[in-house]
N, C-alpha and C positions, 0 to 999 in steps of 0.2 A: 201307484197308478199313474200313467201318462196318458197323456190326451193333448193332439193334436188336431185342429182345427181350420184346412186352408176355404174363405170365404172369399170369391171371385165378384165384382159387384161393376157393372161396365154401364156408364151413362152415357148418354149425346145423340149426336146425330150420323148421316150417313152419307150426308152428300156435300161436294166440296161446295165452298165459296170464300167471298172473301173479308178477312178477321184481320181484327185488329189486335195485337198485342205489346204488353209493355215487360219490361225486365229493369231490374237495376242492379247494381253491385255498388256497395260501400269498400271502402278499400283505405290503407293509407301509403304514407311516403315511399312504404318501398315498392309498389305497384304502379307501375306506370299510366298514365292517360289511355294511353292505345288498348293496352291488355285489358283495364277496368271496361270500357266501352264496347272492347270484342265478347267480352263474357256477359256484359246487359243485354247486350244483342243474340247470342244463343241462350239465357232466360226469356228473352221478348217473343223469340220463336218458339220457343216450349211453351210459355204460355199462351199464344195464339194456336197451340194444337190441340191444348186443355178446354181452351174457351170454347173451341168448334166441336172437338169431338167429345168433351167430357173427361174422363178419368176412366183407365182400368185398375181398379183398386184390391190390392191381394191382401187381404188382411189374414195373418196369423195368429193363431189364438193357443198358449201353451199352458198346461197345467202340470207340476209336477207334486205327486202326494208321498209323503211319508206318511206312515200311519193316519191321521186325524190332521196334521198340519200338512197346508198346500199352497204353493207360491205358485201364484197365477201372473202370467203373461202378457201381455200383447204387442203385436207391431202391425203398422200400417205403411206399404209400399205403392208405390206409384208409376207403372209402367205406360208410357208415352207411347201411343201404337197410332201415329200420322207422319203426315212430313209437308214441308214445304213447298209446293210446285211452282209458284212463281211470288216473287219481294215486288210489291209495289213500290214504297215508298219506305223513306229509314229517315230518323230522327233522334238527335244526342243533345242529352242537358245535361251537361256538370254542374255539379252545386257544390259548393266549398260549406262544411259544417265545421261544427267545435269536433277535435279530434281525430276526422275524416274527412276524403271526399267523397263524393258518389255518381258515378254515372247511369243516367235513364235513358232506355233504349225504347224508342215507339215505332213500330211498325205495320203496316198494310202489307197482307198477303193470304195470298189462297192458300187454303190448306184442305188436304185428301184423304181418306185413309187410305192405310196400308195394309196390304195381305200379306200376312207370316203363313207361310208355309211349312216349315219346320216343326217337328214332332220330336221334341227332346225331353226326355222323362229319367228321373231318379228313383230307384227302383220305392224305397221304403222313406218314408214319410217321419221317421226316429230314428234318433242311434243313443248307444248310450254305452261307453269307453268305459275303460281303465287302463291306470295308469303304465307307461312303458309296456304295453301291448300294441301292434303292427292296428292300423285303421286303414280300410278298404271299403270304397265306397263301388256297386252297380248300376246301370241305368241304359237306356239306348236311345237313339236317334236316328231318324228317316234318310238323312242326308250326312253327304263329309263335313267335315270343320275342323275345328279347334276345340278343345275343353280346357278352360282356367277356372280351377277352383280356390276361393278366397275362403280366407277365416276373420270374421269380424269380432271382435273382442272388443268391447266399449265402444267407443265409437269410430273404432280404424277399422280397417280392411287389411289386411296383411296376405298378398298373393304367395302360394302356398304350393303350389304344383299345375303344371303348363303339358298337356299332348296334344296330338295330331291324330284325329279318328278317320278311323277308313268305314263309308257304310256299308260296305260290301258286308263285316261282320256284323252290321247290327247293332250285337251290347257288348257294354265296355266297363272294362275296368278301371277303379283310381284307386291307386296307381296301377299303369298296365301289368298284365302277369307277367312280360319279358322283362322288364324296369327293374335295374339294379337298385331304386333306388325305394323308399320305405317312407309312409309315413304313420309317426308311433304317436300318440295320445302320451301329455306330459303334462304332469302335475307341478305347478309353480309351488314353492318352500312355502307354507304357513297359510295358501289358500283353501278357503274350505268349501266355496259356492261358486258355483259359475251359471252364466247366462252368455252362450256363444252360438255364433249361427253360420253353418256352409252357405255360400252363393257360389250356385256352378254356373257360370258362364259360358254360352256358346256360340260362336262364331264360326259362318260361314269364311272369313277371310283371318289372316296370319294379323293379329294385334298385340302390339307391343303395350302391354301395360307394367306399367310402374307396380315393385313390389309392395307400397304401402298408400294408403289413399284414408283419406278422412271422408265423412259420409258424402257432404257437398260434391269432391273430387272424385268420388267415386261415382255419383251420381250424374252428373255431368261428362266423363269419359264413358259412361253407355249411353246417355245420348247422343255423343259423338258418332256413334256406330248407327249405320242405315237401320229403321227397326224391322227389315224383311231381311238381316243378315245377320240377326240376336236373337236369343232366349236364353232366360235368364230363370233359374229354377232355387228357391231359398228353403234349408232346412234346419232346424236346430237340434244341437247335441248338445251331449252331458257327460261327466265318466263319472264311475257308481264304482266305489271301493268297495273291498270285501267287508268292508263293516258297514258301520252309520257313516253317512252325509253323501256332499257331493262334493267336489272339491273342481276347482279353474284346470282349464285345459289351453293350451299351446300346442303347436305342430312341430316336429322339425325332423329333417329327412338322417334317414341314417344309410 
């Protein structure tokens, strides 16, 4: 038995003013001053978006049963749905510690929300593989874009397949049905469990993202992205051998 569970839970307020927030990043030698202070400073403004408007909090809830034993689930996501309209004031403290440095970014500004427009949907809410069998994912969207679909396996992102949607059709496939190109569900040698998760990604404009990202880097490159020109839709899979267990899954195109 599976059971899937997406709980939507959105707190704050509705009208802009203006907020204070802080950010820091710890770092060491090989991370420059500049970089370290640029990245407290986009934490300082995510946090001042959170402080204003609250959280929209996607929590996923997974159960998966064999017989009588059932390994249960959860994750909790954080989509930042404001933006910054005007920086009053910016402020940097480095502090030298044992080990590290760290710079704190403190800032004054207004902050608004945003209206997403976009309608981008994943048809089914499961999947569940086997091994060296072809994986096809459906779903549709109101407007054109981009789709990058990631596979996160522990705690990386591993980008996994990139197209170019036209809305005139609608719904779309992954991989497209003209696409040479295949992606099969693969079993790694001697594993027997997995816990893996799609994020389809969509973008109104052409983004060049990096094939690999750890949660932080991933997290912080969709806030880079304006949030009335994303949506971002998370689902988890499994692949189910013809006998007992489950066994880890990887992507890879053929």
């Amino acid at each position: 038995m599976n059971k899937l569970l997406l709980l939507l839970l959105i707190t704050g307020n509705v009208y802009a003013e203006r907020t204070l927030g802080i950010g820091e990043y710890r770092h060491g030698p090989d991370t420059s001053e500049n970089v370290a202070c640029e990245i407290a400073l986009e934490k300082a403004k995510e946090n001042a978006i959170i402080s204003f408007l609250g959280q929209r909090i996607e929590v996923i809830e997974f159960e998966n049963c064999k017989s009588e034993k059932c390994n249960y689930n959860k994750d909790t996501y954080t989509d930042v749905e404001g933006k910054i309209t005007r920086l009053y004031d910016t402020k940097y403290e480095v502090l030298q510690k044992i080990g590290y440095r760290s710079c704190i970014a403190k800032i004054v500004a207004d902050v608004d929300v945003v209206k997403n427009d976009i309608n981008f949907a994943i048809y089914d809410n499961f999947y569940e593989f086997k091994h060296d069998k072809p994986v096809r994912f459906m779903g549709r969207s109101n407007t054109s874009g981009y789709i990058t679909l990631f596979n996160r396996v522990g705690r990386e992102y591993h980008k996994i397949y990139s197209m170019k949607f036209d809305s005139k059709d609608r719904g779309f496939t992954i991989p497209e049905k003209a696409s040479k190109k295949r992606i099969v569900a693969y079993l790694e040698l001697g594993q027997l469990h997995s816990k893996e998760m799609m994020m389809f990604v969509f973008t109104k404009r052409n983004q060049q993202f990096k094939n690999k990202y750890t949660e932080n880097q991933m997290k912080s490159a969709l806030f880079q992205i304006p949030v009335n020109d994303r949506k971002v839709v998370r689902r988890y899979v499994q692949i189910v051998p013809w006998h007992f267990g489950i066994f880890m899954i990887t992507y890879m195109y053929c």
